[in-house]
One Martini backbone bead per residue (centre of mass of N, CA, C, O) as a GRO file, in nm:
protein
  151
    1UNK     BB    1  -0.102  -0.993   0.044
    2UNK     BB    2   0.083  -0.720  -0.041
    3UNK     BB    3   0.318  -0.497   0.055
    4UNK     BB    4   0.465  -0.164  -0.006
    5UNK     BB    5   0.623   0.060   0.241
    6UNK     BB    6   0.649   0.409   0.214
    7UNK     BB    7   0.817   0.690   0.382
    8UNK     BB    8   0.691   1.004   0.348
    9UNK     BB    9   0.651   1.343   0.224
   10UNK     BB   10   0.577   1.299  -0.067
   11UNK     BB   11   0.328   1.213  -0.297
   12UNK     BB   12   0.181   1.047  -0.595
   13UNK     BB   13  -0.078   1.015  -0.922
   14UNK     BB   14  -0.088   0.975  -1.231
   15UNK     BB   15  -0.291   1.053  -1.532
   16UNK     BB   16  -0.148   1.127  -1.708
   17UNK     BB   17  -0.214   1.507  -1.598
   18UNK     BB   18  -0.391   1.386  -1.361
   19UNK     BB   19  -0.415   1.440  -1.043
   20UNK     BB   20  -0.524   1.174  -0.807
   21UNK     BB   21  -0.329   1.117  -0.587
   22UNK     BB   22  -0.216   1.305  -0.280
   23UNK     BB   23   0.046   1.374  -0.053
   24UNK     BB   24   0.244   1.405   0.216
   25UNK     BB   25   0.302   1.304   0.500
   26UNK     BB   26   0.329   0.933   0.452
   27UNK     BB   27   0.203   0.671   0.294
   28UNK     BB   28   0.348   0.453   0.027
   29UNK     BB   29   0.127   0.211  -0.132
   30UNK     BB   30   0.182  -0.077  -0.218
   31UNK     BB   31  -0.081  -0.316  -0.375
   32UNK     BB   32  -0.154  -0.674  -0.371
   33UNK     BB   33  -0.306  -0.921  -0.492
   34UNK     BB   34  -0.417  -1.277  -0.400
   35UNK     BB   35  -0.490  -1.552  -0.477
   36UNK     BB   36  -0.733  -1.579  -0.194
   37UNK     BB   37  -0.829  -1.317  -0.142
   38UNK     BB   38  -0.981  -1.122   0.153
   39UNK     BB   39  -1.157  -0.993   0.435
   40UNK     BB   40  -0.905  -1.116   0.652
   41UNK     BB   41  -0.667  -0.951   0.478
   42UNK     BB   42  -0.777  -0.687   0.441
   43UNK     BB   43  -0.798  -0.670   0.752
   44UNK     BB   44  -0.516  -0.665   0.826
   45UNK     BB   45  -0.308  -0.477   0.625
   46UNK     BB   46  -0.465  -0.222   0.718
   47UNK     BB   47  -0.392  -0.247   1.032
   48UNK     BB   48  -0.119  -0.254   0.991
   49UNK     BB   49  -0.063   0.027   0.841
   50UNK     BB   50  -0.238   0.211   1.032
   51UNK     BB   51   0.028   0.102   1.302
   52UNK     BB   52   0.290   0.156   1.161
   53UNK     BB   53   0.602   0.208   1.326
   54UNK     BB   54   0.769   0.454   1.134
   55UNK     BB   55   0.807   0.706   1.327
   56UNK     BB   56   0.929   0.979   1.491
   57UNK     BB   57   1.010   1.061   1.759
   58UNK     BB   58   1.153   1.293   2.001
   59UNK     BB   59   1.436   1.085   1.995
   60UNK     BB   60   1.391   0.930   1.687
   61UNK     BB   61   1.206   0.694   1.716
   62UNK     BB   62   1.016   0.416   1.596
   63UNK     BB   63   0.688   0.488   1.763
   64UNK     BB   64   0.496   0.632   1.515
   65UNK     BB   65   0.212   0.648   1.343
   66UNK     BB   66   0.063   0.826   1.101
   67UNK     BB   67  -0.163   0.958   1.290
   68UNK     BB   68   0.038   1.089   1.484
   69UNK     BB   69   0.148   1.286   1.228
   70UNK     BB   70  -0.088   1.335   1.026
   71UNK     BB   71  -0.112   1.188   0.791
   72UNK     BB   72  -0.109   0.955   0.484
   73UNK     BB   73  -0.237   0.762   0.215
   74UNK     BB   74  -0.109   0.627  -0.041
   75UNK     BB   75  -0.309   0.398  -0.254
   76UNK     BB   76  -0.162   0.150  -0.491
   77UNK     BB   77  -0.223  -0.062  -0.740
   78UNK     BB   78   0.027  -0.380  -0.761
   79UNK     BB   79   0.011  -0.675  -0.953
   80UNK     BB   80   0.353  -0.737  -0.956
   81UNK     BB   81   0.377  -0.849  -0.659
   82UNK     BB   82   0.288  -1.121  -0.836
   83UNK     BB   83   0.543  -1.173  -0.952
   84UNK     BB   84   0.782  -1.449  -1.139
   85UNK     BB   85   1.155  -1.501  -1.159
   86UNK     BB   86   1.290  -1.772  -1.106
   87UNK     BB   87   1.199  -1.844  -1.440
   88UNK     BB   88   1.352  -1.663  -1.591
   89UNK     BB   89   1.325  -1.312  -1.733
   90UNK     BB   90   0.973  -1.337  -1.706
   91UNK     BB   91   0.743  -1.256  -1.555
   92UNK     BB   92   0.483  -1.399  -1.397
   93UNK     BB   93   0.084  -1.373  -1.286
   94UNK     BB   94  -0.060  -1.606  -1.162
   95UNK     BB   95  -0.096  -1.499  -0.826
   96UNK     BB   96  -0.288  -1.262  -0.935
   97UNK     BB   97  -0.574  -1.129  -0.925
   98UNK     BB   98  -0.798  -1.085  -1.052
   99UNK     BB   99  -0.966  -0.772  -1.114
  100UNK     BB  100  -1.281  -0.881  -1.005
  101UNK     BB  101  -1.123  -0.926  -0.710
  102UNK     BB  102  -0.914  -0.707  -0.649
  103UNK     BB  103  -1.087  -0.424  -0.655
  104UNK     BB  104  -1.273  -0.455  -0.405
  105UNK     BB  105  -0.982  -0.543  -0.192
  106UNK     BB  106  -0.845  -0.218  -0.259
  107UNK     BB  107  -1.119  -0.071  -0.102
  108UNK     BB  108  -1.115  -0.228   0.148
  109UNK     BB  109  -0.843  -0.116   0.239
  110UNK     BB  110  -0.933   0.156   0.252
  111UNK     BB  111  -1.164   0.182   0.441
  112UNK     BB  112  -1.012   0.055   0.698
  113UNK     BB  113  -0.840   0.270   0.724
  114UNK     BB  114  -1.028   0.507   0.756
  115UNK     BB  115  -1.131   0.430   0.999
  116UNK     BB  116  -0.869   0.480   1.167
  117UNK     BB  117  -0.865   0.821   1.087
  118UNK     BB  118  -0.751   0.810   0.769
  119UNK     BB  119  -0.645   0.982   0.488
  120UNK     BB  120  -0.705   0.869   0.180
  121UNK     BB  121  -0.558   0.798  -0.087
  122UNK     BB  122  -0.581   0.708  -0.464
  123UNK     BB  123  -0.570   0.571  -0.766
  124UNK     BB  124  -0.609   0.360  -1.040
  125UNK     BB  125  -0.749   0.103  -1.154
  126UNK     BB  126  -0.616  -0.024  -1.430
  127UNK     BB  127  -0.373   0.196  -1.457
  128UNK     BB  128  -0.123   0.421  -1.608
  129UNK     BB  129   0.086   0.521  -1.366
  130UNK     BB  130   0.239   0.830  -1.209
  131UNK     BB  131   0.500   0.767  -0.948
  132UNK     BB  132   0.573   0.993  -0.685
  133UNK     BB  133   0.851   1.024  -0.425
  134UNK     BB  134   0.983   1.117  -0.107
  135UNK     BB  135   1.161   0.955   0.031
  136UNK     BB  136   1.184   0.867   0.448
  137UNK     BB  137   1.555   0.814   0.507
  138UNK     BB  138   1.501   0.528   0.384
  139UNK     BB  139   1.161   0.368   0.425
  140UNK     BB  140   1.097   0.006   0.389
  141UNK     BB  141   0.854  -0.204   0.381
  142UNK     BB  142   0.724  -0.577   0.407
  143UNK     BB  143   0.409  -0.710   0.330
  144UNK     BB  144   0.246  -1.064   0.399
  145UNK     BB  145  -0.002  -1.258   0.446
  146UNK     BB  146   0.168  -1.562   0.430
  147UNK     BB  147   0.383  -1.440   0.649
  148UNK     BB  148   0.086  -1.385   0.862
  149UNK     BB  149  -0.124  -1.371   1.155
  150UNK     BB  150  -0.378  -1.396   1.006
  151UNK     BB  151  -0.762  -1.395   1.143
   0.00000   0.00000   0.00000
């Protein structure tokens, strides 16, 4: 699994007119699947996300995880993370999962979000979504389940 984590004032994401998920500071993830991801990873990269510590504490340092700021998690699917353009100038998605495998791990980790008592909104699978953010700091992560010590 890839995520770009990025800490915000406020996400949201629209399809069509109606705001689907919303939040005010916490994080904006965007998150893919990988052919061979499943619930080793999406529970590595979830707990990762959760305890992220990329808030500033009262002396400015990047010290505190999204839940001691009380903020919330914008997680929205995107399966270009797994976009491939070292050839060509058009990427290839061979290395991102099926969507019948990836819409269920993308569930899993708002889910173990969530056990952790963080708030979460979500995107919709496979729609054409409008993402808007207003990125702090800019603070702007990458995480990656095949270069973590996933277990």
């Amino acid at each position: 699994m890839r995520a770009v984590v990025q800490r915000v004032r406020s996400a949201s994401v629209r399809i069509d007119e109606d705001t689907v998920g919303e939040i005010g500071a916490g994080l904006l993830v965007l998150l893919g699947v990988g052919i061979g991801d499943g619930e080793i990873e999406a529970s590595w990269i979830a707990r990762k996300i959760a305890r992220l510590r990329i808030f500033p504490d009262d002396r400015g340092r990047m010290n505190l995880d999204v839940s001691q700021i009380d903020g919330g998690i914008l997680l929205v699917s995107q399966f270009t993370l797994y976009g491939d353009a070292r050839q060509g100038n058009r990427p290839g998605f061979s290395e991102a999962a099926p969507p019948a495998e990836a819409a269920p791990l993308i569930d899993l980790v708002a889910d173990r979000i969530r056990g952790h008592g963080i708030h979460v909104e979500t995107g919709r699978f496979r729609s054409s979504m409008l993402v808007s953010l207003e990125n702090d700091g800019p603070v702007t992560i990458l995480l990656d389940t095949e270069t973590s010590q996933a277990e």
